[in-house]
C-alpha positions in Angstrom: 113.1 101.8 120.2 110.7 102.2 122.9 107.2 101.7 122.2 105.0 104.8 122.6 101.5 103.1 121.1 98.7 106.0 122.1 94.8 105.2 121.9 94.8 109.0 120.9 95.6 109.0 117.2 98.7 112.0 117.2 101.9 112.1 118.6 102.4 116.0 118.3 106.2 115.4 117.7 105.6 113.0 115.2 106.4 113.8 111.3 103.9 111.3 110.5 101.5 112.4 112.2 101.5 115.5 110.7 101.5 114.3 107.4 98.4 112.4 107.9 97.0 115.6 109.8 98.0 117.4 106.9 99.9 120.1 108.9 102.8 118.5 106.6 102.3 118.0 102.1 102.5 114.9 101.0 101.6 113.6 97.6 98.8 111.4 98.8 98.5 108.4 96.7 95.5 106.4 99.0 93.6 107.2 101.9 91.2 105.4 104.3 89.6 105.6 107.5 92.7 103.7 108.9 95.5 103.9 106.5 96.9 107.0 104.8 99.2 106.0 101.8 102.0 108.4 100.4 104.8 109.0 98.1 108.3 108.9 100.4 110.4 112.0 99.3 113.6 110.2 99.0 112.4 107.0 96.5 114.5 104.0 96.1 112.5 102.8 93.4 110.5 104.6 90.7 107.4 103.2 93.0 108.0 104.1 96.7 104.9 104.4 98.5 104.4 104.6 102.2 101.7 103.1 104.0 100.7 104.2 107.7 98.0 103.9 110.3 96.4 107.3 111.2 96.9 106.2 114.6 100.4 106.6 115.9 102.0 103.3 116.5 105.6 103.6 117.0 106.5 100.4 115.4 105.6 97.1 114.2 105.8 95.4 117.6 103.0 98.1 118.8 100.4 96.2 116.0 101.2 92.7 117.9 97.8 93.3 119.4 96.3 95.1 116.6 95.5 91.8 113.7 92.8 94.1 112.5 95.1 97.2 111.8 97.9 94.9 110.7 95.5 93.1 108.1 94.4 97.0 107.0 97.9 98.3 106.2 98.3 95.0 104.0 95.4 95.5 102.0 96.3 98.8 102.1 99.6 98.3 100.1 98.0 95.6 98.2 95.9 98.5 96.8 98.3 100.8 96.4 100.6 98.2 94.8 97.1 97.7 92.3 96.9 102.0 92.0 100.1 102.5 91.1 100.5 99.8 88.0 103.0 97.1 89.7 101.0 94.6 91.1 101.2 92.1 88.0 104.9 92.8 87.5 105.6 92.6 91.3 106.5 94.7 94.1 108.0 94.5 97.7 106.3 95.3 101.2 108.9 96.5 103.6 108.8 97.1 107.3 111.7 98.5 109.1 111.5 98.1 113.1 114.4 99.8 115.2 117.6 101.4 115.0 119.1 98.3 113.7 116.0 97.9 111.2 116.5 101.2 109.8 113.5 102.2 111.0 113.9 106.5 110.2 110.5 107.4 112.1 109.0 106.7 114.5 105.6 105.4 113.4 104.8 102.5 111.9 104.9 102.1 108.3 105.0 99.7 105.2 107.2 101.0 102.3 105.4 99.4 98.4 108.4 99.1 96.5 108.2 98.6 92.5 108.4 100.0 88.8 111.6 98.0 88.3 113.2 94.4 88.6 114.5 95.3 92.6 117.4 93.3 93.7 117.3 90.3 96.3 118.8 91.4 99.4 117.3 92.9 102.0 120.4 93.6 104.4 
């Protein structure tokens, strides 16, 4: 995946993007000056939350220079994690990065994963 980080916040191709513009529903679980959080349409747990930057950032190697961002999208799902009722139980943060990460779109994002005992692999 080639990285396409933009100091303009919108890649007008992007479906995130548009979700955080709004162009797009979502059902919009947190949102911050930096981070928009959001339920992902095709849940692999009864908690699946997406957390992304309002900025487009094509992947996770675009926030290597970006500790502030990177430390906001944490909180971020720490907070959903708190929202949503699985932060004492547990829950996973999940970042996929390229083709052969699974990554589905283009822009960075954190998937909070919870709301049942979730199996150990990853792969």
């Amino acid at each position: 995946m080639t990285s396409r980080a933009t100091s303009n916040a919108v890649d007008p191709d992007c479906l995130f993007c548009k979700i955080v513009a709004g162009a797009i529903p979502s059902d919009q679980v947190y949102a911050d000056d930096a981070v928009v959080a959001f339920r992902d349409i095709a849940p692999q747990a009864p908690v699946h939350v997406l957390v992304v930057p309002r900025r487009h950032l094509s992947g996770i190697d675009d926030l290597r220079d970006e500790p502030a961002l990177s430390g906001r999208l944490l909180a971020a799902a720490a907070k959903v994690a708190r929202l949503e009722g699985v932060d004492e139980a547990g829950y996973r943060v999940a970042v996929n990065h390229g083709r052969h990460g699974a990554q589905s779109v283009g822009h960075v994002h954190l998937h909070v994963l919870g709301g049942r005992q979730l199996r150990g692999e990853l792969g």
